[in-house]
TIBA-579692 format. One record per residue: x, y, z of N, C-alpha, C in turn. Coordinates in steps of 0.2 Angstrom, whole numbers. Layout:
BEGIN
+--------+---------+-------+---------+----------+-------+--------+---------+-------+
| n_east | n_north |  n_up | ca_east | ca_north | ca_up | c_east | c_north |  c_up |
+--------+---------+-------+---------+----------+-------+--------+---------+-------+
|      X |       Y |     Z |       X |        Y |     Z |      X |       Y |     Z |
...
+--------+---------+-------+---------+----------+-------+--------+---------+-------+
END
This chain:
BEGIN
+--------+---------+-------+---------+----------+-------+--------+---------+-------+
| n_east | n_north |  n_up | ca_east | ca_north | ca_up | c_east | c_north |  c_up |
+--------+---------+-------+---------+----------+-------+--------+---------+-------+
|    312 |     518 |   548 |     311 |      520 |   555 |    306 |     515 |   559 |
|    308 |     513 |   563 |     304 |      508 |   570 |    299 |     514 |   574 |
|    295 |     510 |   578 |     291 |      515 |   580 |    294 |     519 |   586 |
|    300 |     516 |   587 |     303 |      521 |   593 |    310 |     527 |   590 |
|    307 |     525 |   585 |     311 |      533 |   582 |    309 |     541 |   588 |
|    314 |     543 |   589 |     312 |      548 |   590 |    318 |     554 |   589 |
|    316 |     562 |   588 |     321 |      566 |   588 |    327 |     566 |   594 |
|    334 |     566 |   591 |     339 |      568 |   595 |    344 |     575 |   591 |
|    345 |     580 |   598 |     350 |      584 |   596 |    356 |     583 |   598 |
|    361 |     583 |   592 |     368 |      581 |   594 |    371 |     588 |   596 |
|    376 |     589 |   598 |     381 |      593 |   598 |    388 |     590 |   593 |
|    388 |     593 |   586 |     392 |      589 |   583 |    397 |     594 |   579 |
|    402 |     595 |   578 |     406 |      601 |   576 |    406 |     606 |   580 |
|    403 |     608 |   585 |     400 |      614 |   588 |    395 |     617 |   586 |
|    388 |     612 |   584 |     382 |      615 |   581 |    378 |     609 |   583 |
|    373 |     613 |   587 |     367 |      608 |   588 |    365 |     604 |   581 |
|    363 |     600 |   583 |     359 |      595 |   574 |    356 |     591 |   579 |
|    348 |     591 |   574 |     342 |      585 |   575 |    343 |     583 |   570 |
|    343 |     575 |   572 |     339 |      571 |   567 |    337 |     565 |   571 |
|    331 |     563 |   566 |     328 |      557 |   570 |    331 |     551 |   569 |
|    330 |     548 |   574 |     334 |      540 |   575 |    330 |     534 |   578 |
|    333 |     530 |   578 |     329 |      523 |   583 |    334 |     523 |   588 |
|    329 |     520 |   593 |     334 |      520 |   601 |    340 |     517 |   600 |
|    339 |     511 |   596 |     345 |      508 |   596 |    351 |     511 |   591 |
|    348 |     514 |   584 |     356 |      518 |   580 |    361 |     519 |   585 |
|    370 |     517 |   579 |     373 |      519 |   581 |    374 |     526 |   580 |
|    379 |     529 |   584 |     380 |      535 |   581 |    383 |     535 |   575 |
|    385 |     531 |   573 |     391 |      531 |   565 |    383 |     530 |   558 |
|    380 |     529 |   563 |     375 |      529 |   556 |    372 |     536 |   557 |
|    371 |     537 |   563 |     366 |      545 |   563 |    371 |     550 |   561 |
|    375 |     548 |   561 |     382 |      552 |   559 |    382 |     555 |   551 |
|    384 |     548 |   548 |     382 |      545 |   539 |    376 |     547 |   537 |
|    371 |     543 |   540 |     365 |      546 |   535 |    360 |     547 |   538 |
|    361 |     551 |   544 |     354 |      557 |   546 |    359 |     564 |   547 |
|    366 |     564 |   546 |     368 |      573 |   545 |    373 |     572 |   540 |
|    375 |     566 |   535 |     379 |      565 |   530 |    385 |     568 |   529 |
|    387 |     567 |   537 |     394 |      569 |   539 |    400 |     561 |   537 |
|    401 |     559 |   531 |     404 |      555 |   529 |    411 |     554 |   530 |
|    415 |     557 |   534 |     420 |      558 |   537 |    423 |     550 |   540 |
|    418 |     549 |   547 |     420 |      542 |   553 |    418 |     537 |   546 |
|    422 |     532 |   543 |     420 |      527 |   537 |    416 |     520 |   544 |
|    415 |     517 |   537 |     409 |      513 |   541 |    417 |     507 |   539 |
|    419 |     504 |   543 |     424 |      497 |   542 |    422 |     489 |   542 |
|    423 |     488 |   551 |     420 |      482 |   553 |    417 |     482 |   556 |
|    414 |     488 |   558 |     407 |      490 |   561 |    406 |     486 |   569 |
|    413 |     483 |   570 |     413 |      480 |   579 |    419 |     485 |   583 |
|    419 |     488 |   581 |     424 |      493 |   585 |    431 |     492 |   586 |
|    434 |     487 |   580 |     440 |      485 |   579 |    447 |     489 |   574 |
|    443 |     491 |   571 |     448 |      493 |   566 |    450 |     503 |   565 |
|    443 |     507 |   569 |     447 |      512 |   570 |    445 |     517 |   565 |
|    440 |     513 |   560 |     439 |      520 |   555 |    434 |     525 |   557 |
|    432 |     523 |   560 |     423 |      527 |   564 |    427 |     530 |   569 |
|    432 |     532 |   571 |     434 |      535 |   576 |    430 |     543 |   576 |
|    428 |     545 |   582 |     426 |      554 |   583 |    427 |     553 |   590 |
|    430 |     560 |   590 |     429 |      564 |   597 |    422 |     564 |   601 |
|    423 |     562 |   608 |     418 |      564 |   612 |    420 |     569 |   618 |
|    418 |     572 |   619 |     420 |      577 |   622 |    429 |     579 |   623 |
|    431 |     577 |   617 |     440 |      576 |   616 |    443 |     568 |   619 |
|    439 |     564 |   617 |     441 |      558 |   618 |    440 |     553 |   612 |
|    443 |     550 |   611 |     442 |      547 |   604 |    436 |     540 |   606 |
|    430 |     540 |   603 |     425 |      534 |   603 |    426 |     530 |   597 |
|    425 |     524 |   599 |     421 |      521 |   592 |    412 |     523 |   590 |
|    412 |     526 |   584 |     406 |      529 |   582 |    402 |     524 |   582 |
|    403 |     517 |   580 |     400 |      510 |   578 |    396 |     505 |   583 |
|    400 |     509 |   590 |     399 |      505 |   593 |    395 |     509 |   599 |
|    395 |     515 |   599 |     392 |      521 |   602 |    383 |     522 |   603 |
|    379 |     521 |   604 |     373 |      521 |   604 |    371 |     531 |   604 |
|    368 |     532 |   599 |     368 |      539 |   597 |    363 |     541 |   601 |
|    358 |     540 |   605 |     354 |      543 |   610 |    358 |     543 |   616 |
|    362 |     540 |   617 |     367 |      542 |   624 |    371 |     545 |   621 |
|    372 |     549 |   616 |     377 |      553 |   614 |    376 |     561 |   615 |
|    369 |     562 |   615 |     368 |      569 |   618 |    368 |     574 |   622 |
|    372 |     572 |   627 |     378 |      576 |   632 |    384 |     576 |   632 |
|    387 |     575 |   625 |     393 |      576 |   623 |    395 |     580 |   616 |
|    400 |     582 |   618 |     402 |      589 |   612 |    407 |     581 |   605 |
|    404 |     580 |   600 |     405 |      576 |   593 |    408 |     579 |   591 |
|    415 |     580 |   588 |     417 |      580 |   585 |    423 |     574 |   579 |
|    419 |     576 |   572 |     424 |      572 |   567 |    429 |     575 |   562 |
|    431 |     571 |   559 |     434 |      574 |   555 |    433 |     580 |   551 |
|    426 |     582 |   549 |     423 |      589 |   544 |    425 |     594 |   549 |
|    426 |     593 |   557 |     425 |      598 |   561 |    432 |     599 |   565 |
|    436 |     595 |   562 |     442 |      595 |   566 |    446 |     602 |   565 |
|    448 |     604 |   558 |     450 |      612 |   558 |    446 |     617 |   556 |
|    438 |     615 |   557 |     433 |      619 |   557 |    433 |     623 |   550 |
|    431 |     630 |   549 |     432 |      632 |   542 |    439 |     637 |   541 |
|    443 |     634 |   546 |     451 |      638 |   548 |    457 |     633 |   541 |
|    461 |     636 |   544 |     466 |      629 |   541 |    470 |     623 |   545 |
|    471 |     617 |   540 |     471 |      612 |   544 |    477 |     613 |   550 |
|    474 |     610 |   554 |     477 |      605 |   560 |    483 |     605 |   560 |
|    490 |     607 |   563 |     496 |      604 |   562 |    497 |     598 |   561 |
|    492 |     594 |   563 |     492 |      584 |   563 |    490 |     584 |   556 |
|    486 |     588 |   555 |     484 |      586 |   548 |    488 |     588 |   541 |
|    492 |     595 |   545 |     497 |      597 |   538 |    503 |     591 |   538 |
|    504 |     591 |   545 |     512 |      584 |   546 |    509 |     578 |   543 |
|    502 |     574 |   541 |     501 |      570 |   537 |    501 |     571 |   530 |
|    499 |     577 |   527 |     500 |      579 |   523 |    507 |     580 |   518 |
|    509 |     583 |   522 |     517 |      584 |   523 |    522 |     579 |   522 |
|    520 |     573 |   526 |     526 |      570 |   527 |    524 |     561 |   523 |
|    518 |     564 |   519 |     514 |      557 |   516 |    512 |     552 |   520 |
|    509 |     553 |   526 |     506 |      548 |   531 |    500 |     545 |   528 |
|    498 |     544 |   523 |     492 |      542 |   520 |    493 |     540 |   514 |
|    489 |     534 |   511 |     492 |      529 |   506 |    480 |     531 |   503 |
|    480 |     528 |   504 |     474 |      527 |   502 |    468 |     531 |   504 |
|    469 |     532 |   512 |     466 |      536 |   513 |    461 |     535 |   517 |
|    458 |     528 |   518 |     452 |      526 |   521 |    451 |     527 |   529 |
|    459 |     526 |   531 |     460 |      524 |   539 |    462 |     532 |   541 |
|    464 |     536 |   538 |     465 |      542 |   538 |    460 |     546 |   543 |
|    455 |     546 |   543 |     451 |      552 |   547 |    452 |     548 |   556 |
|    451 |     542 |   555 |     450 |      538 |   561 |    458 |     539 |   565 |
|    464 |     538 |   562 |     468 |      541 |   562 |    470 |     546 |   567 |
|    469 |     552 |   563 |     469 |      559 |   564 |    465 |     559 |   571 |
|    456 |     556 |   571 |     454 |      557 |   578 |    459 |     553 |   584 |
|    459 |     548 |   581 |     465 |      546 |   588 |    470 |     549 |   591 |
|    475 |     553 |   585 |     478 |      556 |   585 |    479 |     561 |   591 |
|    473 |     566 |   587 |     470 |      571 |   593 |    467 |     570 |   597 |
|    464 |     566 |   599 |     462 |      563 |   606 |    470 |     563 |   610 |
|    475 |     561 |   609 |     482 |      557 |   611 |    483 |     565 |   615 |
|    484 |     571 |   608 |     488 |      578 |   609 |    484 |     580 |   614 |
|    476 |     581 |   614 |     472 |      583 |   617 |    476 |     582 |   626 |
|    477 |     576 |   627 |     480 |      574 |   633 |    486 |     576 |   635 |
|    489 |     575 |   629 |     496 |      575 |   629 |    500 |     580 |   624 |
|    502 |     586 |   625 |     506 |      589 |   619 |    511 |     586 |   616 |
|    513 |     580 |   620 |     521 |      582 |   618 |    523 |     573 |   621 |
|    517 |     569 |   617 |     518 |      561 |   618 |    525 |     559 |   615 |
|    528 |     553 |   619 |     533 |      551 |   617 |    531 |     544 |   610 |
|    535 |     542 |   607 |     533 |      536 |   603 |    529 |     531 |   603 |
|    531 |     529 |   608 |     527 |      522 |   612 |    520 |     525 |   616 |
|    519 |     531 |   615 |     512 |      535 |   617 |    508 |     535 |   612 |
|    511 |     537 |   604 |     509 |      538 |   598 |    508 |     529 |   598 |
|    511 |     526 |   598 |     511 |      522 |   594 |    506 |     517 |   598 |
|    504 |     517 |   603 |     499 |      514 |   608 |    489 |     520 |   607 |
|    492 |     524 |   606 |     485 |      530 |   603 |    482 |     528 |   598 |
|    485 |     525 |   591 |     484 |      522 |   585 |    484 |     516 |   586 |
|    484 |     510 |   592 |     485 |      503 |   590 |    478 |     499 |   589 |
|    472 |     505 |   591 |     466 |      504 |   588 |    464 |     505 |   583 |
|    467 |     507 |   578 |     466 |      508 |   570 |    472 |     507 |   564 |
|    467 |     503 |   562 |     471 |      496 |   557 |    472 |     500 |   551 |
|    477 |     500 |   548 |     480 |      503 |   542 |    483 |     498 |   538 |
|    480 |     495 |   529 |     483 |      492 |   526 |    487 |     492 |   523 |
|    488 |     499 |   521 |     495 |      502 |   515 |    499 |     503 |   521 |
|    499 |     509 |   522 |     504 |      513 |   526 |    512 |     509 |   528 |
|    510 |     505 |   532 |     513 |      499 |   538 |    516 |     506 |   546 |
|    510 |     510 |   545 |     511 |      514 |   552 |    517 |     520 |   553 |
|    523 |     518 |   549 |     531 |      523 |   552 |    528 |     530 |   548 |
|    525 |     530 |   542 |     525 |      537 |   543 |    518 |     540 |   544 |
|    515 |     538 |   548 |     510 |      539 |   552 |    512 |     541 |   561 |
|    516 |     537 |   563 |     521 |      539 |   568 |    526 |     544 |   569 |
|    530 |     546 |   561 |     533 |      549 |   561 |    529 |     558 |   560 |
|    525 |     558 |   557 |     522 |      565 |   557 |    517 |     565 |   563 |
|    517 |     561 |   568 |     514 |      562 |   575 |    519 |     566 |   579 |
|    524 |     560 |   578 |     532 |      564 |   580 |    533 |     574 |   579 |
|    532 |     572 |   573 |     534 |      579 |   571 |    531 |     584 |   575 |
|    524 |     583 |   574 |     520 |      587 |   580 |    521 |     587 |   588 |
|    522 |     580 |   590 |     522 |      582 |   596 |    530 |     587 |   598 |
|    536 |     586 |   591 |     542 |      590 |   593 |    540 |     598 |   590 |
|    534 |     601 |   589 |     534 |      606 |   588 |    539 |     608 |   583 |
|    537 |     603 |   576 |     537 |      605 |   571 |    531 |     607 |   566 |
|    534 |     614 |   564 |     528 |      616 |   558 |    531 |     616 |   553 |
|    524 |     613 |   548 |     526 |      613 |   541 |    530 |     617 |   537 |
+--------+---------+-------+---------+----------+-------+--------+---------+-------+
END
């Protein structure tokens, strides 16, 4: 810590959290390693790739690129908090479900895009999906059944 550390309260899953930070932390660090919410992964750390994605007040950020002391006037949420202590997320069962995940990494960053997209939109067309996720890079997958289980939810299908 620098001496401009100071306490900040986030609004992060729907629960206030302090932890101290430098002015400048990103929020993907204050995230990681002052609430050890290791959900948004750490990628390329320029705001390219998509794995640091969290909601800010239901809008998809890059966590990496975010500055965590202008983040607290916004409702955070990540991956740990997406289906809170309920059951998963229809986006998350239709991943599950229809194997939209190979490894895993790009997954949570993913899923926030995703839901930032429905938040907006229930009922996105493909090229809605497919433009929602064009910020986050996926090695295995090659994106169709990433797509295809966005699909399925926006056609109001259940698992």
């Amino acid at each position: 810590m620098s001496n401009d550390a100071q306490a900040l309260t986030l609004r992060v899953n729907g629960e206030d959290r302090t932890v101290v930070a430098d002015g400048g932390d990103r929020l993907l660090t204050v995230l990681r390693d002052g609430l050890q919410l290791t959900g948004p992964k750490r990628g390329c750390n320029q705001g390219v790739c998509g794995t640091c994605t969290v909601l800010a007040d239901r809008k998809p950020v890059r966590s990496c690129l975010a500055i965590a002391a202008n983040s607290t006037d916004f409702e955070i949420t990540t991956i740990e908090g997406l289906a809170g202590d309920g059951p998963m997320t229809d986006l998350q069962r239709a991943f599950v479900e229809g194997a939209a995940m190979q490894c895993g990494f790009c997954t949570p960053g993913m899923l926030m895009a995703l839901t930032g997209l429905f938040n907006d939109n229930a009922t996105p067309d493909e090229t809605e999906i497919r433009h929602a996720i064009s910020g986050n890079l996926c090695r295995c997958t090659g994106y169709v059944k990433i797509v295809q289980a966005a699909q399925r939810v926006a056609k109001g299908v259940k698992g």
